[in-house]
DSSP file (Angstrom, degrees, kcal/mol; ACC not computed):
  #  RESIDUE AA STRUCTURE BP1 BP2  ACC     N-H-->O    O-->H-N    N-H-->O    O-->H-N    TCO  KAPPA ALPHA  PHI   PSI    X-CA   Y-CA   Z-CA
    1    1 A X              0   0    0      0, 0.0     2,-0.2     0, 0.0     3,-0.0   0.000 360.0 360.0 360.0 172.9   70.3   27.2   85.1
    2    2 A X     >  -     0   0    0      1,-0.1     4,-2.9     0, 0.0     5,-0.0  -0.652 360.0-107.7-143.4 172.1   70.4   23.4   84.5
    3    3 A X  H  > S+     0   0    0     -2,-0.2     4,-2.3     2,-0.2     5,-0.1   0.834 115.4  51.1 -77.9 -36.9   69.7   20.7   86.8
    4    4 A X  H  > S+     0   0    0      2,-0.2     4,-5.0     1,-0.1     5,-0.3   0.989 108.6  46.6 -59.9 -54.9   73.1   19.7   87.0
    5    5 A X  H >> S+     0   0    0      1,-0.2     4,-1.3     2,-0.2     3,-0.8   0.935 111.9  55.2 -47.3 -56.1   74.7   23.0   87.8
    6    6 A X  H >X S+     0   0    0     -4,-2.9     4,-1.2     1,-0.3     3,-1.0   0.811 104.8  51.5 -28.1 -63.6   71.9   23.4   90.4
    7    7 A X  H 3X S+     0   0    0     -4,-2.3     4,-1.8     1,-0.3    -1,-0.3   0.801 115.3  43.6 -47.6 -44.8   72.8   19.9   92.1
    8    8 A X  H <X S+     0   0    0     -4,-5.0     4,-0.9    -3,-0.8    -1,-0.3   0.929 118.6  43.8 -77.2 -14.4   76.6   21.1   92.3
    9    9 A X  H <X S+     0   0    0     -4,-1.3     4,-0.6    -3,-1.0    -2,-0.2   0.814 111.5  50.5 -89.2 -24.3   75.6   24.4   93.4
   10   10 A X  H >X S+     0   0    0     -4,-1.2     4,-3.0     2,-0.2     3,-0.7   0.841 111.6  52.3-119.3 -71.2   73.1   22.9   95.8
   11   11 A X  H 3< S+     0   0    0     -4,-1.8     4,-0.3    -5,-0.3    -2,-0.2   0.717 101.2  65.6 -80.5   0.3   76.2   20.4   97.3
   12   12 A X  H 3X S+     0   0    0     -4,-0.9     4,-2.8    -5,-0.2    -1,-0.3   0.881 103.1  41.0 -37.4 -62.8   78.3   23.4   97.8
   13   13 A X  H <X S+     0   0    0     -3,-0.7     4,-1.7    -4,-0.6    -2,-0.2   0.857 109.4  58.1 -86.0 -53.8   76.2   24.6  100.3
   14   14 A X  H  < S+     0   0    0     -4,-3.0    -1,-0.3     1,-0.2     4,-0.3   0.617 105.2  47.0 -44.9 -27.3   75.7   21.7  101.8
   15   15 A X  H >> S+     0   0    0     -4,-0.3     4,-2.4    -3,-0.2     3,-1.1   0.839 111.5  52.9 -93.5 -39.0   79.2   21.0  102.5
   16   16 A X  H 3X S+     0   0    0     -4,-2.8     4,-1.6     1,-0.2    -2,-0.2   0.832 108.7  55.6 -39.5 -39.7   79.9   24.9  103.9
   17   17 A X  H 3X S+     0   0    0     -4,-1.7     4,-1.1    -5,-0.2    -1,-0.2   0.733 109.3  39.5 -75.9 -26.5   77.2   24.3  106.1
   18   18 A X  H <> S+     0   0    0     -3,-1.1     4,-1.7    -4,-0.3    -2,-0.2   0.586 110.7  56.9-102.6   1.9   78.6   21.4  107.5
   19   19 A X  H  X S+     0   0    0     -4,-2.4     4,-1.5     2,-0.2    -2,-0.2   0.917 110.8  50.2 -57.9 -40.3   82.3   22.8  107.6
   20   20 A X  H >X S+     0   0    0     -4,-1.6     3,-3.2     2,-0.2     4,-1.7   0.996 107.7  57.4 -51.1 -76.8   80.5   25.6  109.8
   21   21 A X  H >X S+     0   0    0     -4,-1.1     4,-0.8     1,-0.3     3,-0.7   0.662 111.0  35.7 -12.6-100.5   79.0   22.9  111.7
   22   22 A X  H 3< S+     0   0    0     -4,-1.7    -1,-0.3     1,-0.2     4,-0.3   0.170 110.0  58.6 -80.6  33.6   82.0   21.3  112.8
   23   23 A X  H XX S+     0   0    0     -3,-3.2     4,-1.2    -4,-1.5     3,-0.5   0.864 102.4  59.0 -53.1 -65.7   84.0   24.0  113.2
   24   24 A X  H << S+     0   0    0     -4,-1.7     4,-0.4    -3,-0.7    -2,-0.2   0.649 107.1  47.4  -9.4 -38.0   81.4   25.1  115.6
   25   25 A X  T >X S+     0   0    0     -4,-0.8     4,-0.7    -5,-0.4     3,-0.7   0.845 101.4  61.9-109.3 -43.3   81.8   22.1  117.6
   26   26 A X  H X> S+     0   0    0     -3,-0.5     3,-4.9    -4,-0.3     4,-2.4   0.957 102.4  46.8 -38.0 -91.3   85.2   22.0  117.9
   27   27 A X  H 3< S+     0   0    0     -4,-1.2     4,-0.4     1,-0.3    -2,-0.2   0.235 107.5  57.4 -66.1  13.2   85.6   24.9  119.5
   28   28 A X  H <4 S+     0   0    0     -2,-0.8     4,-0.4    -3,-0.7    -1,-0.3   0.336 109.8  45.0 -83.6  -4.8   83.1   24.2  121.8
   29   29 A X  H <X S+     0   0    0     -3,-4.9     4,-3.0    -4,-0.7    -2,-0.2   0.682 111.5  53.7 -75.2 -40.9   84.9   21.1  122.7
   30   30 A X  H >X S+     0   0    0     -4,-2.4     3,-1.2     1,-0.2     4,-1.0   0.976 113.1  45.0 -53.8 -49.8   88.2   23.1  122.8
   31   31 A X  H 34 S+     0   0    0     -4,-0.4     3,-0.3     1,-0.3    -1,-0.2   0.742 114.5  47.4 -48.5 -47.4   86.4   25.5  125.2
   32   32 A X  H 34 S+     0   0    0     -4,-0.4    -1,-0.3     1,-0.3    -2,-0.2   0.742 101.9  63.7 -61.9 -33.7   84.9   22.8  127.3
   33   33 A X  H << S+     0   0    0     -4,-3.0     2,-1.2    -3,-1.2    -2,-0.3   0.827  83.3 101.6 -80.4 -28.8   88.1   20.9  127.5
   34   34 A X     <  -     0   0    0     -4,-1.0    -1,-0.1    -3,-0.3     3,-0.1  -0.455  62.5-142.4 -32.4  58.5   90.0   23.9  129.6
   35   35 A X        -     0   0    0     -2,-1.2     2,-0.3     1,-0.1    -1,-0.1   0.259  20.4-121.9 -58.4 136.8   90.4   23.6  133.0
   36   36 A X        -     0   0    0      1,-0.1     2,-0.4     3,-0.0    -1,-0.1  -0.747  28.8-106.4 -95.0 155.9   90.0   26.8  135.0
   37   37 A X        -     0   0    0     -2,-0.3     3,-0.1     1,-0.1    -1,-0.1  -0.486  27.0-118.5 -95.7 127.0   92.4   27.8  136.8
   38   38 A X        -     0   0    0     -2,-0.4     2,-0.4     1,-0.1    -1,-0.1  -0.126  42.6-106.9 -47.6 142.5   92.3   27.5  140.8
   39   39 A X        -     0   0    0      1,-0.1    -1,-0.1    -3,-0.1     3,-0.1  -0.711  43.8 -90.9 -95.6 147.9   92.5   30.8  142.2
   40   40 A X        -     0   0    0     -2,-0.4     2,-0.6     1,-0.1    -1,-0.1  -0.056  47.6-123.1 -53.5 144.2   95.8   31.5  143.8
   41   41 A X        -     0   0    0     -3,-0.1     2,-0.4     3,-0.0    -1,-0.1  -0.743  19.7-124.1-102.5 147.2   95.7   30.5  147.6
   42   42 A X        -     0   0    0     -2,-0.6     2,-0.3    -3,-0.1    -3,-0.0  -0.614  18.7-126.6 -74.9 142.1   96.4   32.8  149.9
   43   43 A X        -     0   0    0     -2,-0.4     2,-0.6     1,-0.0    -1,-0.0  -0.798   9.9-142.0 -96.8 137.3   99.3   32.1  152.5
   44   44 A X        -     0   0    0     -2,-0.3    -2,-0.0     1,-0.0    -3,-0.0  -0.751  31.7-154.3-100.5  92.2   98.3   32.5  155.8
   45   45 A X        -     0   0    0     -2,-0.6    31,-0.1     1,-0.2    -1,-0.0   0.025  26.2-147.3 -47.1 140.2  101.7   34.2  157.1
   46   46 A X  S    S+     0   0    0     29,-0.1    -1,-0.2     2,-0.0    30,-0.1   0.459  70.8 122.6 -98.0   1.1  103.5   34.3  160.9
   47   47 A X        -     0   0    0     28,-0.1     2,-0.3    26,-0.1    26,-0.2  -0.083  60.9-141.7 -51.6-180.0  104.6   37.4  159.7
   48   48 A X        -     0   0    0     24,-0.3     3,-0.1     1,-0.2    -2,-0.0  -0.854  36.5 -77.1-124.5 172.3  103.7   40.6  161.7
   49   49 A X        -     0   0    0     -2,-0.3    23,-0.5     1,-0.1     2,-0.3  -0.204  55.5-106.5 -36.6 149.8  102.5   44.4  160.1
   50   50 A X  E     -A   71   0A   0     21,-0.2     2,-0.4    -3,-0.1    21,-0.3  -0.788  30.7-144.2 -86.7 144.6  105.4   46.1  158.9
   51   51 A X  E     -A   70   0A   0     19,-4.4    19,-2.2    -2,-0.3     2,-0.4  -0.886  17.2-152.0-117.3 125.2  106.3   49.1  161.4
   52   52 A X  E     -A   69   0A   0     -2,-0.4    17,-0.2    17,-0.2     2,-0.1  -0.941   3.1-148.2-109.8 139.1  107.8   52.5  159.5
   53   53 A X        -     0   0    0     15,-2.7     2,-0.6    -2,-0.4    76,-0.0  -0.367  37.7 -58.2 -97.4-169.8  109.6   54.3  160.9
   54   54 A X        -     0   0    0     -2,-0.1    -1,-0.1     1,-0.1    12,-0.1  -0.388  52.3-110.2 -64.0 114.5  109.8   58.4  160.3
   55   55 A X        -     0   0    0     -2,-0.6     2,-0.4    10,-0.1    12,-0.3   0.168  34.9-166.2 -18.9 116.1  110.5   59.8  156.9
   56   56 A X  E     -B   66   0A   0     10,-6.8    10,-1.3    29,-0.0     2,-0.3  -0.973  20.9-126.8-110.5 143.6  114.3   61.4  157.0
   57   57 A X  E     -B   65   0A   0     -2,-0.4     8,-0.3     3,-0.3     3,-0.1  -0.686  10.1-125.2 -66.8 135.6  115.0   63.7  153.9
   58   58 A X  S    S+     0   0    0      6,-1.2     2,-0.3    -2,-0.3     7,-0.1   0.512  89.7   1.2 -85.6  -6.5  117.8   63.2  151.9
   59   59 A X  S    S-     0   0    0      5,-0.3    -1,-0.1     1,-0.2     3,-0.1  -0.721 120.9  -6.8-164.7 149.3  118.9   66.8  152.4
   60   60 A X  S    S-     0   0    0     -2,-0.3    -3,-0.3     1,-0.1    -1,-0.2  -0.099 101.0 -58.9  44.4-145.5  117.7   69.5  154.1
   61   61 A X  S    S+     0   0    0      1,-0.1     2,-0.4    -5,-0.1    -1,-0.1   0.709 110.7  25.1 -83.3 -22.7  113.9   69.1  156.0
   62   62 A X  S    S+     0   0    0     -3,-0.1     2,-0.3    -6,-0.1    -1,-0.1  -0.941  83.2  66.4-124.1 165.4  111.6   68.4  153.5
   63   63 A X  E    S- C   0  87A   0     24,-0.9    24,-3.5    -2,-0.4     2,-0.1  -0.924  88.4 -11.6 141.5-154.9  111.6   66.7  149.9
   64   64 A X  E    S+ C   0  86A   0     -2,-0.3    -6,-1.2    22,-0.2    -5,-0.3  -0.571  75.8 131.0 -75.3 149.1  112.2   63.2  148.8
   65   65 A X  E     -BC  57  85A   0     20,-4.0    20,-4.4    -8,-0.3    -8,-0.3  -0.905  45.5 -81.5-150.1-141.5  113.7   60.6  151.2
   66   66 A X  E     -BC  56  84A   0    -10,-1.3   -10,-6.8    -2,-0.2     2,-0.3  -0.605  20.0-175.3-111.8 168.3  113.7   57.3  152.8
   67   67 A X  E     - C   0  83A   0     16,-0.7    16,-0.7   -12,-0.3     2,-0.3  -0.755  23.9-135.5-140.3 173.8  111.8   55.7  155.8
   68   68 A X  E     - C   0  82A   0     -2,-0.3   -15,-2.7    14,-0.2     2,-0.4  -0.975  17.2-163.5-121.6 128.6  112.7   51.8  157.1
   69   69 A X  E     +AC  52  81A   0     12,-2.8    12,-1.6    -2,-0.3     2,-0.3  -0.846  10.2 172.6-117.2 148.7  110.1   49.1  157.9
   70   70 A X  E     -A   51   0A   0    -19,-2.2   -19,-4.4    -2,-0.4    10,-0.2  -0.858   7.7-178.5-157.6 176.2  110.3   46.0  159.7
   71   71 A X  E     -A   50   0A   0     -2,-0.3     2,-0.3   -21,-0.3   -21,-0.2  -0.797  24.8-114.6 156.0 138.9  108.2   43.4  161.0
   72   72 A X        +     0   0    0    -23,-0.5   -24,-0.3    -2,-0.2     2,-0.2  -0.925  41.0 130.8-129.0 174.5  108.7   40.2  163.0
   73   73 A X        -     0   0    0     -2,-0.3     3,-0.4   -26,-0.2   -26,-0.1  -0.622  53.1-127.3 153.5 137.0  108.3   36.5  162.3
   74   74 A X  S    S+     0   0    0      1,-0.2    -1,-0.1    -2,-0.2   -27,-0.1   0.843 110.2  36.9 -75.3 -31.6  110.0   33.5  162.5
   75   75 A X  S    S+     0   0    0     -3,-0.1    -1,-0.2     3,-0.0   -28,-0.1   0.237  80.9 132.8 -91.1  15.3  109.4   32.7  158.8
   76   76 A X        -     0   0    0     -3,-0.4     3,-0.2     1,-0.1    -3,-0.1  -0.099  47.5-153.2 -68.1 152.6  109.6   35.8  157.2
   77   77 A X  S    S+     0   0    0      1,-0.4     2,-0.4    -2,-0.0    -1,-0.1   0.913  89.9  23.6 -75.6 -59.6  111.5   36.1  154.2
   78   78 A X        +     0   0    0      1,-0.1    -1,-0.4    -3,-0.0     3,-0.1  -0.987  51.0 176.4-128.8 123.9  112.3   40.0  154.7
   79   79 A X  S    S+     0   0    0     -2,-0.4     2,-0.4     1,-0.2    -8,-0.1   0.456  73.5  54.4-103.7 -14.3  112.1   41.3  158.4
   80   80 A X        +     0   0    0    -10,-0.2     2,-0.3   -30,-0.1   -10,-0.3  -0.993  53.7 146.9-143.3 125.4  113.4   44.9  156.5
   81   81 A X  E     -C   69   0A   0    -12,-1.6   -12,-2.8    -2,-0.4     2,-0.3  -0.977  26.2-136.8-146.5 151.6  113.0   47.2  154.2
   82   82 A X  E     -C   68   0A   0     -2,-0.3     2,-0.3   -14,-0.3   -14,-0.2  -0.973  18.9-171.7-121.9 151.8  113.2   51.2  152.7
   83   83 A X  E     -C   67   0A   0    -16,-0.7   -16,-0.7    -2,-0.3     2,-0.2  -0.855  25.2-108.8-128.8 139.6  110.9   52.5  151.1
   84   84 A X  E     +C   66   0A   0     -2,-0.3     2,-0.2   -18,-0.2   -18,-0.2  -0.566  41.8 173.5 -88.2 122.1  111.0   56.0  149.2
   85   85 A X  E     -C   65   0A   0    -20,-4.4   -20,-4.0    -2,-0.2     2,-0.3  -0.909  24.0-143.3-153.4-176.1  109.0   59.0  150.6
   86   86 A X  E     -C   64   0A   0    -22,-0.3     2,-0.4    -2,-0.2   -22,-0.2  -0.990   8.4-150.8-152.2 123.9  108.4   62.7  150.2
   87   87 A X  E     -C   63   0A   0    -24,-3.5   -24,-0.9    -2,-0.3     2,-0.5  -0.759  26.3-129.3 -83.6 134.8  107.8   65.7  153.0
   88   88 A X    >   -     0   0    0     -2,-0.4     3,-2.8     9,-0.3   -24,-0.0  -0.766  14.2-142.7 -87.9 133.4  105.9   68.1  151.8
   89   89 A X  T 3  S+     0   0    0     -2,-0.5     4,-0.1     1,-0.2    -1,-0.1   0.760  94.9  54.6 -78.0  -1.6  107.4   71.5  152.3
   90   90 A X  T 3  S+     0   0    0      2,-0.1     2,-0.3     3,-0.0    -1,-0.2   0.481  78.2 105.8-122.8  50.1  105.0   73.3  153.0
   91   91 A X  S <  S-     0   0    0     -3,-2.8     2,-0.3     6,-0.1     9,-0.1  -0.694  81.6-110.8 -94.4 133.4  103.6   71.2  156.0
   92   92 A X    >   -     0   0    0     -2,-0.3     3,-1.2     1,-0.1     9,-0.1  -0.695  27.7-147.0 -92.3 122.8  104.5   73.2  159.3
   93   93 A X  T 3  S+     0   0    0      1,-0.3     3,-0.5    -2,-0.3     4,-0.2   0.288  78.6  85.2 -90.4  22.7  107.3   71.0  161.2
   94   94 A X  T 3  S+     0   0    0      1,-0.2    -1,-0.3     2,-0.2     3,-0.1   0.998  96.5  34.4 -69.4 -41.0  106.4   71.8  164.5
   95   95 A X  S <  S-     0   0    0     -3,-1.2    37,-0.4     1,-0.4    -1,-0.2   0.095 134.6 -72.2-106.6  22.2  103.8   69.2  165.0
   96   96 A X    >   -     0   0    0     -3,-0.5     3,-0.7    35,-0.1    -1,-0.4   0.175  41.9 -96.5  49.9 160.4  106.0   66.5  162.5
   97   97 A X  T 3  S+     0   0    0      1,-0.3     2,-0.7    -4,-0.2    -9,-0.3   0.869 123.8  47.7 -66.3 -40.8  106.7   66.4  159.0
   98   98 A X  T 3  S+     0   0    0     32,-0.1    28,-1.4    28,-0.1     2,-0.3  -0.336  94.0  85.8-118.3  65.1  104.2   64.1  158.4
   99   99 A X  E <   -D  125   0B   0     -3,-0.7     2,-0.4    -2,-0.7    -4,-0.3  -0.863  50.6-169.6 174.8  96.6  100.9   65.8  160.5
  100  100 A X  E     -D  124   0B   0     24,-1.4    23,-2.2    -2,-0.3    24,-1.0  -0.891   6.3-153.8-115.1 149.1   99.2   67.9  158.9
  101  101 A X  E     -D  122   0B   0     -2,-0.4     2,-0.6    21,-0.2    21,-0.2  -0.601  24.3-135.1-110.0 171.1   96.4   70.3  160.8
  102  102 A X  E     -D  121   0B   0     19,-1.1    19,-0.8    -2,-0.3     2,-0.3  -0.952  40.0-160.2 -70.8 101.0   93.3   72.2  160.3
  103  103 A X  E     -D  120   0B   0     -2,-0.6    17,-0.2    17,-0.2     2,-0.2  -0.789   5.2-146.2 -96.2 154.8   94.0   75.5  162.4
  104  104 A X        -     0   0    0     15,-1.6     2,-0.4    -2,-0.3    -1,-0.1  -0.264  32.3 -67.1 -57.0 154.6   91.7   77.4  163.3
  105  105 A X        -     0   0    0     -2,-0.2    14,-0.2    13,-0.0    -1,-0.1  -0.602  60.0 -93.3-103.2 154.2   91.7   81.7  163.7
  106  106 A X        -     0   0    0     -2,-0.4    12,-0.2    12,-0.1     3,-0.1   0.274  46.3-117.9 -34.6 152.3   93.8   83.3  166.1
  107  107 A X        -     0   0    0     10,-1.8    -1,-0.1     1,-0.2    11,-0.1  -0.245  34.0 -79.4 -75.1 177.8   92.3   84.1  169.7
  108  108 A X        -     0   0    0      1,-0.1     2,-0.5     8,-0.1     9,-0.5   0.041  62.5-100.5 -62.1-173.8   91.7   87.1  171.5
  109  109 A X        -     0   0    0      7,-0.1     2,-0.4    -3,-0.1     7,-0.2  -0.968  25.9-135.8-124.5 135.5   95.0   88.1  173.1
  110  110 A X     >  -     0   0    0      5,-1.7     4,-3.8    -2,-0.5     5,-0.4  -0.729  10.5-156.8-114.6 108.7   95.4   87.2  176.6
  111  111 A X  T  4 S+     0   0    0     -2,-0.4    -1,-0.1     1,-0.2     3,-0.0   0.775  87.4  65.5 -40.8 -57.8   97.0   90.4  178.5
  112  112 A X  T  4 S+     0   0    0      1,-0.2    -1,-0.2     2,-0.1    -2,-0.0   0.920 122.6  15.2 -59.5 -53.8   98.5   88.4  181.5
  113  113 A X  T  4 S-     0   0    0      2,-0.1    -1,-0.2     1,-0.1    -2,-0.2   0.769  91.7-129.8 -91.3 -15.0  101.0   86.6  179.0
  114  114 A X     <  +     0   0    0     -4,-3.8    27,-1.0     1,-0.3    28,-0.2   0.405  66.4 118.1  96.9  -6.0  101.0   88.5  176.0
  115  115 A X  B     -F  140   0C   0     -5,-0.4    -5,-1.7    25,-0.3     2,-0.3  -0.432  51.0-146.8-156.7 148.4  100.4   85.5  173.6
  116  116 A X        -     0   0    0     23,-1.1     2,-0.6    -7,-0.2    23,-0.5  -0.920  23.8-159.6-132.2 159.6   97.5   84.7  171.3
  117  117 A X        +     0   0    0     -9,-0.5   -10,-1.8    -2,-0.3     2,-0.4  -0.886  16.3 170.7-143.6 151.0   96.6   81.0  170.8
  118  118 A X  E     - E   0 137B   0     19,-1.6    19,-1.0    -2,-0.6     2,-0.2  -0.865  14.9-136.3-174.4 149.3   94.9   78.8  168.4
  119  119 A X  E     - E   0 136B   0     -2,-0.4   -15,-1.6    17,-0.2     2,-0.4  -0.407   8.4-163.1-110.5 171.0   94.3   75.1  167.6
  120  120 A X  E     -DE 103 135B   0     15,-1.3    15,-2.5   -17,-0.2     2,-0.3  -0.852  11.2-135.5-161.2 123.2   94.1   72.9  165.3
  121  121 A X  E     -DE 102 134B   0    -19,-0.8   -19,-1.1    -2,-0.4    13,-0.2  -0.438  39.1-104.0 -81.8 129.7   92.9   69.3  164.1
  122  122 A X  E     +D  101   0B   0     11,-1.5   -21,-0.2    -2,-0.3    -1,-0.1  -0.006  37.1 176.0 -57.4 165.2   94.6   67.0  162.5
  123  123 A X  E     +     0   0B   0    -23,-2.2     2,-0.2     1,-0.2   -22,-0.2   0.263  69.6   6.1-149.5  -8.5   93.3   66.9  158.6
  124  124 A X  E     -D  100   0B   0    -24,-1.0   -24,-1.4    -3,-0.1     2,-0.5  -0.838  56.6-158.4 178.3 146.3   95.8   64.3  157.2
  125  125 A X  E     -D   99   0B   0     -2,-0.2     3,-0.5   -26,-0.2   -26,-0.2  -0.969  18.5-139.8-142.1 123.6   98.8   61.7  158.3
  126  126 A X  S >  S-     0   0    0    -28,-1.4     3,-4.2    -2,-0.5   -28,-0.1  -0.294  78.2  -4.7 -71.5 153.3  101.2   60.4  156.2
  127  127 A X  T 3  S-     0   0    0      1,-0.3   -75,-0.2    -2,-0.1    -1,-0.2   0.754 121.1 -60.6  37.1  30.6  102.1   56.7  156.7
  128  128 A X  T 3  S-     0   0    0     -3,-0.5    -1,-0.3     1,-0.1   -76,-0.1   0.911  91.4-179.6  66.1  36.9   99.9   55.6  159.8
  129  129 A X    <   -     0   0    0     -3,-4.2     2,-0.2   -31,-0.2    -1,-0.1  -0.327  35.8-102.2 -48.5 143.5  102.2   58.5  161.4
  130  130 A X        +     0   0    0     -3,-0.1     2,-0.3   -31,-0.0   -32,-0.1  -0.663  52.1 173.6 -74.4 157.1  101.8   59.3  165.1
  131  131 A X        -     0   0    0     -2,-0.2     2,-0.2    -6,-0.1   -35,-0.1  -0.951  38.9-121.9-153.3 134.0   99.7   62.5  165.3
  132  132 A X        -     0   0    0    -37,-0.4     3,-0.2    -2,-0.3   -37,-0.0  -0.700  25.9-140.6 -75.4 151.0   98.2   64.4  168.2
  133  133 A X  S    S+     0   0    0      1,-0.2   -11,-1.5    -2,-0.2     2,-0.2   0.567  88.1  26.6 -99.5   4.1   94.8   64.3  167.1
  134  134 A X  E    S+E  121   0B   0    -13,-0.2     2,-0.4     2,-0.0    -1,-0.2  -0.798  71.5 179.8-161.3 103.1   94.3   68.3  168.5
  135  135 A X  E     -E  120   0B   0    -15,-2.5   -15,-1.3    -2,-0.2     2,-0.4  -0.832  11.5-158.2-123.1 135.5   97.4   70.7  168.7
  136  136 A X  E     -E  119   0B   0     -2,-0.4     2,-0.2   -17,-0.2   -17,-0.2  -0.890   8.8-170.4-110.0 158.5   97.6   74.8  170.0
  137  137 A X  E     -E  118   0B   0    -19,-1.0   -19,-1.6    -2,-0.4     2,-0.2  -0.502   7.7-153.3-118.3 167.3  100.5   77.3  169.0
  138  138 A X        -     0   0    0     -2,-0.2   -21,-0.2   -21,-0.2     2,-0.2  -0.782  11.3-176.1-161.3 141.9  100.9   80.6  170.5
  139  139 A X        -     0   0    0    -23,-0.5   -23,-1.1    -2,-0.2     2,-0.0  -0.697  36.8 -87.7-128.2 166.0  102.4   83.5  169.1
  140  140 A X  B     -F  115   0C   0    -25,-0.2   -25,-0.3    -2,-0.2   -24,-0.2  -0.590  32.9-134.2 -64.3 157.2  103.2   87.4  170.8
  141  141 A X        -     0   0    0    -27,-1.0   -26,-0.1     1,-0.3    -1,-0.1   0.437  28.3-152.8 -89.6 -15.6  100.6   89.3  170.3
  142  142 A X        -     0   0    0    -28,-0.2    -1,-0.3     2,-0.0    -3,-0.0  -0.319  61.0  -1.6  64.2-156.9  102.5   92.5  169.1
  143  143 A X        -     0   0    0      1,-0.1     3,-0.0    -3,-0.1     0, 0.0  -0.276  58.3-148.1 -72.0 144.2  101.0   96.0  169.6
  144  144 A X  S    S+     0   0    0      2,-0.0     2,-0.5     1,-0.0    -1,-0.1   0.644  85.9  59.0 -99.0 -11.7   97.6   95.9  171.3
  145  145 A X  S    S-     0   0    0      3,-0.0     2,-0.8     0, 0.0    -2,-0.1  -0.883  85.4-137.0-106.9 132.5   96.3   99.4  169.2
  146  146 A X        -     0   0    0     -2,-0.5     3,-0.1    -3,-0.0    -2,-0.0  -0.835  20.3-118.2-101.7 124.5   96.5   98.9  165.6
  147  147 A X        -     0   0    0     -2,-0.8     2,-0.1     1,-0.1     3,-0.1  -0.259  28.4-107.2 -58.6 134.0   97.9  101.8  163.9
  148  148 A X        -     0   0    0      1,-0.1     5,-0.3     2,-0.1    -1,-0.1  -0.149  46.6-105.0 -50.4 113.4   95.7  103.5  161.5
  149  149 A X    >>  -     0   0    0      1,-0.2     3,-0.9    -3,-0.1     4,-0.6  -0.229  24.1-126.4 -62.9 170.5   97.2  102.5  157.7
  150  150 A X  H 3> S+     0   0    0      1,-0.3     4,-1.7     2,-0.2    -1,-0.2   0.332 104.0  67.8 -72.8  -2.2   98.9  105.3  156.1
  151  151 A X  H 3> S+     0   0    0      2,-0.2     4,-1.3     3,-0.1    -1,-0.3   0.878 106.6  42.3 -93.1 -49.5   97.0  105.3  152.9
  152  152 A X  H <> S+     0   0    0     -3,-0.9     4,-2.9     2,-0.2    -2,-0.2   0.814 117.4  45.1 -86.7 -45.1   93.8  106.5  155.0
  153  153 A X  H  X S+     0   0    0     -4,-0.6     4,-1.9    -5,-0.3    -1,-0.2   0.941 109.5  62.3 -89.7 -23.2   96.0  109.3  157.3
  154  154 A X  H  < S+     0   0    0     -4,-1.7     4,-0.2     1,-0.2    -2,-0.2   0.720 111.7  36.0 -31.1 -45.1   97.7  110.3  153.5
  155  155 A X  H >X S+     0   0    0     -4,-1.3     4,-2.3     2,-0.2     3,-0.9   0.813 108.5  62.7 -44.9 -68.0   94.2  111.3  152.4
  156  156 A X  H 3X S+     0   0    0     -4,-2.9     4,-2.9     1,-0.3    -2,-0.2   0.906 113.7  41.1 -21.9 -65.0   93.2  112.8  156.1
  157  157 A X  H 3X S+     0   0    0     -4,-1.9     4,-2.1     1,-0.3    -1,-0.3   0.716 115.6  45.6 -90.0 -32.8   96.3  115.5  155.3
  158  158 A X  H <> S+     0   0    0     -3,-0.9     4,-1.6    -4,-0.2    -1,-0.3   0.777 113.3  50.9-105.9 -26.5   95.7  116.2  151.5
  159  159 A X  H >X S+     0   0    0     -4,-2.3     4,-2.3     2,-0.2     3,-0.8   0.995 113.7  45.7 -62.1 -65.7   91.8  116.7  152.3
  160  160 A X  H >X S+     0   0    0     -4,-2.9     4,-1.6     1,-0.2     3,-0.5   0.844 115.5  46.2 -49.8 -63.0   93.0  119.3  155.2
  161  161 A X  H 3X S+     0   0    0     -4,-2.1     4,-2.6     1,-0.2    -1,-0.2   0.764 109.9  54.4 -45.8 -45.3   95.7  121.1  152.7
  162  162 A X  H <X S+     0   0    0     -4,-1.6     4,-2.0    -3,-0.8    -1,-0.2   0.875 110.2  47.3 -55.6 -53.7   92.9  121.2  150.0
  163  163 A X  H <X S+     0   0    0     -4,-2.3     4,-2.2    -3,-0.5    -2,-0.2   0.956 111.2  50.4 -45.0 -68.7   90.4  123.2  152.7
  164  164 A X  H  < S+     0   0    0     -4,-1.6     4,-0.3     2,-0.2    -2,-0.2   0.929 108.7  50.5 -51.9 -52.7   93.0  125.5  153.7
  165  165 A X  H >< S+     0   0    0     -4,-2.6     3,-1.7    -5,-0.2    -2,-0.2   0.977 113.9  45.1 -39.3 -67.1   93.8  126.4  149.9
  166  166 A X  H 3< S+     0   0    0     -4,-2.0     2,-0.9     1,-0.4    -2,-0.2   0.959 114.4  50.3 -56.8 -52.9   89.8  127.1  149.1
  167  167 A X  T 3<        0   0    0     -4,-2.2    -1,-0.4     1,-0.3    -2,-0.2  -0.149 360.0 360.0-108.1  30.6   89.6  129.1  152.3
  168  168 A X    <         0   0    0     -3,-1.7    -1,-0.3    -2,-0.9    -2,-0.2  -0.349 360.0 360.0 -11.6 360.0   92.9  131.2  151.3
């Protein structure tokens, strides 16, 4: 290689190296130069909580339906709204649709009334729902002797028949 070629090859490199440069430096000016952005301020509102009221189903007792909310405030924007919500069906509607409990198993059954009883804790509320936080049912108790099942007295009778055969 020759001295010349060397010398252009040589001021090549030298000028790439300072294109790098100030590129470099530019875009650490650009960077610098940004302003960051204020974080959004929060508005301190006269609004109040929004209140819902109970989930109604759009047809029958459970599924999808609606509930309604409001809220007061002299400066509110929106004092009202509905808002889309969903019973589940197989939540027992005794205690409300939207209250669901723990139960416990049945009690003994109490001869004076006839009735067997058992409780239960709540385990979930939709939608800040009112809930009793501890609810009993009572059912009849039915028959107080439980009949033997038939599978067991089916057997009983074909064992007895089987005996009487040998002993024939």
């Amino acid at each position: 290689m020759s001295s010349q070629q060397y010398q252009q090859q040589r001021r090549k490199f030298a000028a790439a190296f300072l294109a790098l440069i100030f590129i470099l430096a530019a875009v650490d000016t650009a960077e610098a130069g940004k302003k960051e952005k204020p974080e959004k301020k929060v508005k301190k509102s006269d609004c109040g909580e929004w209140q819902w009221s109970v989930c109604v189903p759009t047809s029958g007792d459970c599924g999808l339906g609606t509930r309604e909310g409001t809220r007061t405030g002299a400066e509110c924007k929106q004092t009202m709204k509905t808002q889309r919500c969903k019973i589940p069906c197989n939540w027992k509607k005794q205690f409300g649709a939207e209250c669901k409990y723990q139960f416990q198993a049945w009690g003994e059954c109490d001869l004076n009334t006839a009735l067997k009883t058992r409780t239960g804790s709540l385990k979930r509320a939709l939608h800040n729902a009112d809930c009793q936080k501890t609810v009993t049912i009572s059912k009849p108790c039915g028959k107080l002797t439980k009949p033997k099942p038939q599978a067991e007295s089916k057997k009983k009778k074909k064992e007895g028949k089987k005996q009487e055969k040998m002993l024939d």
